[in-house]
N, C-alpha and C positions, 0 to 999 in steps of 0.2 A: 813305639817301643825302642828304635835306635837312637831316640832322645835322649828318653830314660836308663837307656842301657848302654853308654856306648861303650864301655869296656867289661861288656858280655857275651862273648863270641859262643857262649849255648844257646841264650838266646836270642841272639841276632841270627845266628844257622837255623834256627826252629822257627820265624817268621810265620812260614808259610803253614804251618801246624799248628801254632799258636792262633792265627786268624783262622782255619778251619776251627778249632775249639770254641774259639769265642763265639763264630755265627750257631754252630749248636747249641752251643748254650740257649742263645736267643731264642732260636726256634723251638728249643724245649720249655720255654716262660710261655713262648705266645701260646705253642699249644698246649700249655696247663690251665693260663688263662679265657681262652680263645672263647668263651660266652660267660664271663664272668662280667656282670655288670661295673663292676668295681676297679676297674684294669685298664689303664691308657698307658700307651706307648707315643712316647715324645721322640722323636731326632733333634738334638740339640745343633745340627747341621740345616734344618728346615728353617732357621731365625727364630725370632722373637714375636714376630706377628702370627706365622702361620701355628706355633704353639698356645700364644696367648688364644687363639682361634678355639684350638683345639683340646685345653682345658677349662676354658669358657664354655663348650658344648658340652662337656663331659660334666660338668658341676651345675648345671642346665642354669647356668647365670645369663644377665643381660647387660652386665658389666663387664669390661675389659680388664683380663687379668695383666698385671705389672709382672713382668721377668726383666731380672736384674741380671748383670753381668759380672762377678765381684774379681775375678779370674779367668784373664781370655787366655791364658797358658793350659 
């Protein structure tokens, strides 16, 4: 956020607000989805392998899925 914002001093003061919202949010998707067959969660922080892993199972393939990187910013 202080990236993107640096001359936002509301948002840069609300940080710590703004990151408590955001993990809400999340945890209101997971628990909407939470036995939805149809529903994977990626952390695009876990790489490329351990995701290619994890939508490989999820699409019950036997092929290695390709994740590209087009913008590492």
């Amino acid at each position: 956020m202080k990236r993107y914002f640096p001359d936002r001093d509301d948002v840069l003061n609300n940080i710590e607000h703004l990151s408590k919202v955001y993990f809400q949010i999340n945890q209101q998707i997971r628990d909407l989805y939470d036995d939805a067959p149809s529903f994977i969660e990626i952390c695009i922080d876990d790489g490329n392998e351990v995701n290619s892993e994890k939508i490989k199972n999820f699409l019950g393939s036997d092929k290695k899925v390709a994740i590209k990187k087009l913008n590492s910013t």
